[in-house]
C-alpha positions as CSV (number, residue, x, y, z in Angstrom):
1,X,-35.5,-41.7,-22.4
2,X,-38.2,-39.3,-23.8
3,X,-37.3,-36.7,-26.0
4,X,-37.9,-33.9,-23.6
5,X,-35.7,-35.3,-20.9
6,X,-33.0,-35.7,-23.6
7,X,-33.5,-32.1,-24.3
8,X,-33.3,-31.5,-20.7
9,X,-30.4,-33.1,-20.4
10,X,-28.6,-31.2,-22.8
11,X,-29.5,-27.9,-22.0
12,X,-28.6,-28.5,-18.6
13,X,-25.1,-29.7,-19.8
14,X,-25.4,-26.5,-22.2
15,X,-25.3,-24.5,-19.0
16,X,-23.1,-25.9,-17.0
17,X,-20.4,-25.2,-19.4
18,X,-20.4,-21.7,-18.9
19,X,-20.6,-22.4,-14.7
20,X,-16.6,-21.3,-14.0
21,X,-16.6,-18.3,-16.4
22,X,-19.7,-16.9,-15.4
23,X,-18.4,-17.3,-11.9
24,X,-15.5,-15.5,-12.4
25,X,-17.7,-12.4,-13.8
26,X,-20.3,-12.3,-11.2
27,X,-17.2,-12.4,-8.2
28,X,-15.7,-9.5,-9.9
29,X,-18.9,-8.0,-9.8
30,X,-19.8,-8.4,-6.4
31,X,-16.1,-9.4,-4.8
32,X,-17.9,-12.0,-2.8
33,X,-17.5,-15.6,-3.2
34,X,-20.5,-16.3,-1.9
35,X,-22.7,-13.9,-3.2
36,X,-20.8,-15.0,-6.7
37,X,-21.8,-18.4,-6.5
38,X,-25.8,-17.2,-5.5
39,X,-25.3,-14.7,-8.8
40,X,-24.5,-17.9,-10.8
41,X,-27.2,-20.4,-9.7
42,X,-29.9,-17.5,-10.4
43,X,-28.3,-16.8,-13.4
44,X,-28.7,-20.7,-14.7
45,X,-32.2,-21.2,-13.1
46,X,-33.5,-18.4,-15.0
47,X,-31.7,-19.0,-18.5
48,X,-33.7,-22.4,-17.6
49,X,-36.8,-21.4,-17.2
50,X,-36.7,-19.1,-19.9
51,X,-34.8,-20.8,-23.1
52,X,-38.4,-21.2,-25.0
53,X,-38.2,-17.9,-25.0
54,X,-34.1,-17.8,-26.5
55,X,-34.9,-16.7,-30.3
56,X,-30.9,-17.7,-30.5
57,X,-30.2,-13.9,-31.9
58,X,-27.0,-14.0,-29.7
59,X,-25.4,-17.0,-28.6
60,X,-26.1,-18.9,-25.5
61,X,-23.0,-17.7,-23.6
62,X,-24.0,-13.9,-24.4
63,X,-27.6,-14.2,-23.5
64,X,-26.3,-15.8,-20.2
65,X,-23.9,-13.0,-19.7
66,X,-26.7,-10.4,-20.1
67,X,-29.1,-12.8,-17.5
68,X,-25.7,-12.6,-15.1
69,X,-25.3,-8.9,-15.8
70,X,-28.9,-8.3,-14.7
71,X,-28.1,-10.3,-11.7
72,X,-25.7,-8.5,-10.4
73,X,-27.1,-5.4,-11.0
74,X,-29.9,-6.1,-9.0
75,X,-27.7,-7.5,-6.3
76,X,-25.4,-3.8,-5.9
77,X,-28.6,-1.7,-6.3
78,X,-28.3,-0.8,-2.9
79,X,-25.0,0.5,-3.6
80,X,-23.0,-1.9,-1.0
81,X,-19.4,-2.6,-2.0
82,X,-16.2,-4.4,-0.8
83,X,-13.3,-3.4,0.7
84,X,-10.1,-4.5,2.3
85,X,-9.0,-3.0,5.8
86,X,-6.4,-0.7,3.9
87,X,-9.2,0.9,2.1
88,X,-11.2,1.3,5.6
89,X,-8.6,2.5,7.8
90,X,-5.2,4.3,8.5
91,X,-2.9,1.9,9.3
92,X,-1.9,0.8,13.1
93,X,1.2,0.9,14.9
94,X,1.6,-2.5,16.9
95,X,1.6,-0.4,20.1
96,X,-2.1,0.8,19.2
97,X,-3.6,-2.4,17.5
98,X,-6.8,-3.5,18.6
99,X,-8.8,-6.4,16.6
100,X,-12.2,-4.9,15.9
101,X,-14.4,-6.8,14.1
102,X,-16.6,-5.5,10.9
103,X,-20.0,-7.3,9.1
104,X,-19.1,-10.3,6.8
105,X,-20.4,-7.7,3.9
106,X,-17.9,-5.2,4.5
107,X,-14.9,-7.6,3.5
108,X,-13.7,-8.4,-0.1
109,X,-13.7,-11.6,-0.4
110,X,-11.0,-14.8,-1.5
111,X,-12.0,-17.0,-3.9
112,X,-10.4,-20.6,-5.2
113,X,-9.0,-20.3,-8.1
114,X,-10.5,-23.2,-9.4
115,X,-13.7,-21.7,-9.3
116,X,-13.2,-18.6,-11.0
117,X,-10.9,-19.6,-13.4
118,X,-11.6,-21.7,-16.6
119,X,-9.0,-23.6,-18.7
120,X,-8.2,-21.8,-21.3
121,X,-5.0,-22.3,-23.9
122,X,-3.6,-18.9,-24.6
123,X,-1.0,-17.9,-22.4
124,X,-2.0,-14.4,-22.6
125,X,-5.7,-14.7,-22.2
126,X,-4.4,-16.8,-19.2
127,X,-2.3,-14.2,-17.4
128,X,-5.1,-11.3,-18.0
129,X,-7.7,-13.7,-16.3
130,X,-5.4,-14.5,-13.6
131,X,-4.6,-10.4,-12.7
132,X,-8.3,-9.6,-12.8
133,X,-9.0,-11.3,-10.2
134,X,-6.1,-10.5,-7.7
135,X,-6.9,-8.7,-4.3
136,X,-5.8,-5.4,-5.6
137,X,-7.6,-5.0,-8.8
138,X,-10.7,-6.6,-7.2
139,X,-10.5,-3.7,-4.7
140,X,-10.3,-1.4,-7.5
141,X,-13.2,-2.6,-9.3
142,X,-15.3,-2.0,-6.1
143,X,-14.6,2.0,-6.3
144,X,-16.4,1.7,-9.7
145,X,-20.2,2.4,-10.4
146,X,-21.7,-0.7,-10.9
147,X,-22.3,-0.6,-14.5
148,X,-18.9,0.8,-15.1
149,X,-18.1,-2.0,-13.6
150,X,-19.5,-4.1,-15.8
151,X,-18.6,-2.2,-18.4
152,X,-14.8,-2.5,-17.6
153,X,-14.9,-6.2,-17.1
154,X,-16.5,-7.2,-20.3
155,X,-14.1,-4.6,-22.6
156,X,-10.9,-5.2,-20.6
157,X,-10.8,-8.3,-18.7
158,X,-13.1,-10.6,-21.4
159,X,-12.2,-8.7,-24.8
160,X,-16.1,-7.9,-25.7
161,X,-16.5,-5.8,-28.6
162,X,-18.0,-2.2,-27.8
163,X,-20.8,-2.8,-29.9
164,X,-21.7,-6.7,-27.6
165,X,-21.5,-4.7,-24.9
166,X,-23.4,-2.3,-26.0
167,X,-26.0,-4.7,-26.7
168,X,-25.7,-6.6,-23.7
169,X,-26.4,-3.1,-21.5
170,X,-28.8,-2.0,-24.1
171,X,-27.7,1.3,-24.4
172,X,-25.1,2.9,-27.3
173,X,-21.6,2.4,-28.4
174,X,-21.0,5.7,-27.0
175,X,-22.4,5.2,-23.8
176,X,-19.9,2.0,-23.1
177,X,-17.2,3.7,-24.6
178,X,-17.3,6.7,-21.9
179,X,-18.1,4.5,-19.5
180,X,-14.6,2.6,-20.1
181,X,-13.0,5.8,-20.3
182,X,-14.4,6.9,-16.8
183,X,-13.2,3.6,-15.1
184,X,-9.8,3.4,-16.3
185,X,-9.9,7.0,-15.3
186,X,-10.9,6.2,-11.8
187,X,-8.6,3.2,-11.5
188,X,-5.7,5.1,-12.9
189,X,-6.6,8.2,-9.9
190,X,-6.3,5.4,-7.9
191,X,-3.4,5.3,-5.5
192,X,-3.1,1.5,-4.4
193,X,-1.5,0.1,-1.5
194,X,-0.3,-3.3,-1.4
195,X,-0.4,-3.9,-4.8
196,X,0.1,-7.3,-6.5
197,X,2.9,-8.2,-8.0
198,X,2.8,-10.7,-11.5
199,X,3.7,-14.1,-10.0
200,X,4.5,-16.7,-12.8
201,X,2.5,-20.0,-13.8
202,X,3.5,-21.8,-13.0
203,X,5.9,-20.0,-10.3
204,X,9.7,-19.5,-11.4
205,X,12.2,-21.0,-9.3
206,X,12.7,-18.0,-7.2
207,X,9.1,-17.8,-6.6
208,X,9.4,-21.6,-4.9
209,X,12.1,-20.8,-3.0
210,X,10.8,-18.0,-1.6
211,X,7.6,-20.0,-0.4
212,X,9.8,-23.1,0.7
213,X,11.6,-20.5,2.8
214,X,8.3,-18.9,4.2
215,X,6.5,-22.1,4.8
216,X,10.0,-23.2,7.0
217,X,9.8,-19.1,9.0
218,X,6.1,-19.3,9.9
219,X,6.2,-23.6,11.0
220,X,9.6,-23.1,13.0
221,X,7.7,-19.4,14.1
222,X,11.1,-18.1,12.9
223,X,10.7,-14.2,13.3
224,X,14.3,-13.3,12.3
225,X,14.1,-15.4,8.8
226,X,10.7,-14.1,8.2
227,X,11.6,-10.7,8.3
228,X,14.3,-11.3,6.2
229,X,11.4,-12.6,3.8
230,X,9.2,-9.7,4.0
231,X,9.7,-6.1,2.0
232,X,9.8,-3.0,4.4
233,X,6.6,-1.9,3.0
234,X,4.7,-5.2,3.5
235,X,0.8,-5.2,4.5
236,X,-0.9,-7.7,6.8
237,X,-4.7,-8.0,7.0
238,X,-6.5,-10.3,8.6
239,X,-10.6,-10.0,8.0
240,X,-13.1,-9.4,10.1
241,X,-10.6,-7.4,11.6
242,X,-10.1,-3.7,10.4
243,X,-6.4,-4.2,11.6
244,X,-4.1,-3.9,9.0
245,X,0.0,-3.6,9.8
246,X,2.9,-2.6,8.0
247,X,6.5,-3.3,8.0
248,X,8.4,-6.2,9.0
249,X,8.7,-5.1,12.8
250,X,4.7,-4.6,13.4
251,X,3.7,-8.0,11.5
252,X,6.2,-10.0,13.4
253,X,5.9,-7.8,17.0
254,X,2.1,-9.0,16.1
255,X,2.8,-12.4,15.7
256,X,4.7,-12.7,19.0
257,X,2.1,-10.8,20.7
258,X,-1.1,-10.9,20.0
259,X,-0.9,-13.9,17.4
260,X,1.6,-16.3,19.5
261,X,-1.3,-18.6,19.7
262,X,-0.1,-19.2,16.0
263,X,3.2,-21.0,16.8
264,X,3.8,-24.4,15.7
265,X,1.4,-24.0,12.6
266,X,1.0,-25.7,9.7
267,X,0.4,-24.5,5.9
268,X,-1.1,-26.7,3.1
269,X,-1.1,-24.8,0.2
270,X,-3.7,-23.1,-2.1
271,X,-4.1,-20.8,-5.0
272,X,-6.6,-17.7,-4.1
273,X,-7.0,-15.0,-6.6
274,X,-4.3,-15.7,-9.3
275,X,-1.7,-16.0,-6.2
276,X,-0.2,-18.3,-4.0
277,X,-1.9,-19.3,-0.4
278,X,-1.8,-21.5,2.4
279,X,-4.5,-22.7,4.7
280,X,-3.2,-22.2,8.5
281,X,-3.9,-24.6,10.8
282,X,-3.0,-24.0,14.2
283,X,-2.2,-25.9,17.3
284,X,-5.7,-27.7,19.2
285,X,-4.1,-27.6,22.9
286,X,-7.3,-29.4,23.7
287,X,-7.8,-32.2,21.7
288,X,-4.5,-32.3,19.6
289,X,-3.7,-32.1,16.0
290,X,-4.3,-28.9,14.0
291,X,-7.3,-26.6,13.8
292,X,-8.3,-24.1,11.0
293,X,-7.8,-20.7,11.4
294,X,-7.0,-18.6,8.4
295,X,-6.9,-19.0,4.7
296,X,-3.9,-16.8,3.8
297,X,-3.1,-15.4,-0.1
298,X,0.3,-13.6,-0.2
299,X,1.9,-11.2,-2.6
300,X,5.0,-11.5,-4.0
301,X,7.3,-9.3,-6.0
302,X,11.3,-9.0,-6.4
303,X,11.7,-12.1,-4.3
304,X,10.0,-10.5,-1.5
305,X,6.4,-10.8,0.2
306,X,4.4,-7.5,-0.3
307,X,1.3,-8.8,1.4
308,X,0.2,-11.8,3.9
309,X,-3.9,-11.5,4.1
310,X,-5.4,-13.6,6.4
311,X,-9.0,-14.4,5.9
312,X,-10.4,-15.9,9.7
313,X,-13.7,-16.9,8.9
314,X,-12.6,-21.0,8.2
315,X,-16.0,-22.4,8.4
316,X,-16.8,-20.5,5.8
317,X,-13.7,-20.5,4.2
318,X,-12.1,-24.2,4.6
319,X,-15.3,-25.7,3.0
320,X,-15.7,-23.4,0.0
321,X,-11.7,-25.3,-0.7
322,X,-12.2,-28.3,-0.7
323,X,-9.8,-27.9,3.1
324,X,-11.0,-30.5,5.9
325,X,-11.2,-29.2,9.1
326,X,-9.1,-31.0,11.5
327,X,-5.5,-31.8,10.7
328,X,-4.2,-35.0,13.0
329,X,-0.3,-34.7,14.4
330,X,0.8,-37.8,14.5
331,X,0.0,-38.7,10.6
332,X,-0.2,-35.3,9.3
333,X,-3.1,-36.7,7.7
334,X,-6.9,-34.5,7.2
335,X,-9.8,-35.6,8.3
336,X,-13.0,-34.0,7.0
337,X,-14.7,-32.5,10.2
338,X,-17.6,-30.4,8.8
């Protein structure tokens, strides 16, 4: 091995390190996995192709936070940002609900927890990760300015000093600290629906039962036990759609309706954004088994479910997972499909 491939080598491992974290930042950024994961692989291709040119005055994991930064930036220039259907639209009675579908780029996007979230031993470092990148303060980061954004990420969610930030941004102390001040400002005028609730890690026992008891309502399509699951002002979402429902009585009316197709489903579950999930498969009346058809992240609080968001798009979705795309009756085993 020559000395320059060693190097190579090493600096390639250098960067990887920092993969999951600098995830993490760019989807709270952008609120799109995807877009996220593009934000990343720039990020590292240019900290590449330009670390003969790293003087080392800052460390590595700084100078690729400014690279990432810059990134991202660049990529909400044109002033696009995420949303969920609550922040879109009134919501509709059962009687009036229509599934309408928006753009992929309108939506506010799940992510894996996996790939957002990096080990890390403190507890409370932990938890403030884990809230950060929830559906409801994700939403509130998209009403923010990009660079307040930024801003209010790096201060509150990653514990920067003013003064790194400062640096990072290139601009003054003073600058980032009204910036901060005008973003917790705006998130604070904010009046959020659908909030999430602190679920435990891992959950508490109530927590478990509570899914256990879900899992059994939506397999056995149980309407009466799943109402008795839900909290009178629960939200349902389901992206690309700009439906959203509330209340026990429109989610399962809609379930009946509209979404009986969904009957005799299976859940495997995930964790999405900090909270607990389930890929739905549904019933293949065709060829048998079980086909994807949503990746759903739920919010719980009190023992109740506050939200059930369903995210359609599972060729997108399943894959970015790890979920295979066929799920066989007889065996209940997976079978990778892409």
């Amino acid at each position: 091995m020559t000395k320059g491939t060693a190097v190579t080598a090493e600096l390639d491992s250098a960067l990887e390190r920092h993969r999951v974290e600098l995830t993490g930042y760019c989807y709270r950024m952008l609120g799109s996995s995807f877009e996220a994961e593009d934000a990343v692989q720039d990020t590292l291709v240019r900290a590449w192709r330009s670390y003969d040119k790293f003087e080392g005055r800052s460390s590595l994991r700084s100078w690729l936070y400014r690279i990432a930064t810059n990134v991202c930036l660049d990529m909400l220039s044109a002033g696009s940002k995420r949303a969920r259907p609550m922040d879109l639209t009134e919501s509709s009675p059962l009687a009036r609900a229509a599934l309408s579908p928006r753009p992929d780029h309108t939506w506010l996007e799940p992510v894996p927890d996996a790939r957002v979230l990096p080990s890390v031993e403190d507890p409370a470092e932990a938890a403030v990760a884990k809230e950060s990148v929830r559906l409801a303060f994700m939403a509130a980061l998209q009403r923010l300015p990009p660079k307040q954004r930024a801003v209010l990420i790096l201060r509150e969610v990653l514990a920067w000093k003013a003064s790194e930030v400062a640096e990072l941004l290139g601009t003054s102390v003073a600058s980032v600290n009204s910036a901060l001040q005008r973003a917790r400002a705006t998130l604070a005028e904010r009046a959020d629906r659908g909030a999430d609730a602190a679920v435990s890690d891992p959950l508490d026992e109530e927590q478990r039962k509570l899914l256990e008891r879900y899992v059994a309502a939506f397999e056995g399509y149980d309407m009466t036990a799943l109402t008795a699951l839900l909290h009178e002002d629960a939200v349902m979402t389901m992206p690309p759609f700009d439906l959203w429902l509330t209340g026990p009585a429109d989610i399962t009316g809609f379930m009946t309706t509209l979404g009986a197709s969904c009957a005799d489903s299976r859940l495997v579950p995930v964790r999405a954004n900090g909270l607990p999930g389930f890929a739905h498969y549904k019933p293949d009346p065709e060829a048998g088994g079980f086909t994807p058809w949503a990746i759903q992240v739920l919010e719980i609080s009190d023992g109740r479910i506050t939200g059930f968001h369903c995210f359609l798009d599972t060729r997108r979705w399943f894959p970015l997972f790890g979920l295979p795309l066929r799920l066989e009756a007889e065996t209940g085993q997976a079978e990778q499909g892409l």
